[in-house]
N, C-alpha and C positions, 0 to 999 in steps of 0.2 A: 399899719393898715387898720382903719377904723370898722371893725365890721359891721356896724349895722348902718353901711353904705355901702357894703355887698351885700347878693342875694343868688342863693344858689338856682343856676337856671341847669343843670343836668347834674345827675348822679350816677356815674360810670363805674360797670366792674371791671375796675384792674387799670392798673396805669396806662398799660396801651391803648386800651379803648377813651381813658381818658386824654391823652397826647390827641388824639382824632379829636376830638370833640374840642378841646382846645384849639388846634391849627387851625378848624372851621371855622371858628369865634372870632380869632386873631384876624381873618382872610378878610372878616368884614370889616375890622378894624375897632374890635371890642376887647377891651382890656379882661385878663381872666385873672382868678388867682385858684393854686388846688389847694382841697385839706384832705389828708390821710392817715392813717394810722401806719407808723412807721412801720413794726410790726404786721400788716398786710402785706407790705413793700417785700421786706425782708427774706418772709415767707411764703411769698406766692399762694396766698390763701384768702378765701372769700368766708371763711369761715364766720360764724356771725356779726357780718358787716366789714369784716377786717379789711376785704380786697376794695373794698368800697370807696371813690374818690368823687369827691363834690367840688364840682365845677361853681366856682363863686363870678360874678360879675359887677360892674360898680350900677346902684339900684335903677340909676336912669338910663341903664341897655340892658335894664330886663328883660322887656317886653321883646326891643329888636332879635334880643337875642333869639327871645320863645320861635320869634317868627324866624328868624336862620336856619335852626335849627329843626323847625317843622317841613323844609321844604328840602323836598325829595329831587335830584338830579335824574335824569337819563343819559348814557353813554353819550349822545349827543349834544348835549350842552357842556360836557368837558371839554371838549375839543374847539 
C-alpha cells in the first residue's frame, strides 16, 4: 500500500467504533485500510493515543467519504 494515495477520513477510539465506521465506508463501496498501535489493541487503552485507529481511504473517496460519513440516518430510513 502506497500511502500517500491514502488519506485519513476518521479517527476512531477503539476498534469497535472503528469496525462501525469502517462497515459504513465499505456499504458505500469505499475501500478503507486501519492503522493502530498494536499495543492499544492489546491493552484495551486509549491512553495517549494508543486506543486510537485511523480510518485511511484511497485520496479520490476522500471527499465521498467526508460526505458518508457526515450524514446522519433516522430510524426510518433503515428500514
Amino acid at each position: 500500500m502506497e500511502q500517500n494515495k491514502w488519506r485519513v477520513a476518521y479517527v476512531a477510539s477503539g476498534m469497535t467504533n472503528a469496525h462501525i465506521i469502517e462497515g459504513r465506508l465499505k456499504a458505500e463501496g469505499i475501500p478503507t485500510h486501519l492503522i493502530y498501535e498494536t499495543a492499544g489493541i492489546l491493552y484495551a487503552t486509549n491512553l495517549d493515543g494508543l486506543g486510537e485507529v485511523k480510518i485511511l481511504v484511497p485520496a479520490e473517496d476522500l471527499e465521498r467519504a467526508l460526505r458518508a460519513l457526515d450524514q446522519s440516518y433516522e430510524d426510518d430510513d433503515l428500514q
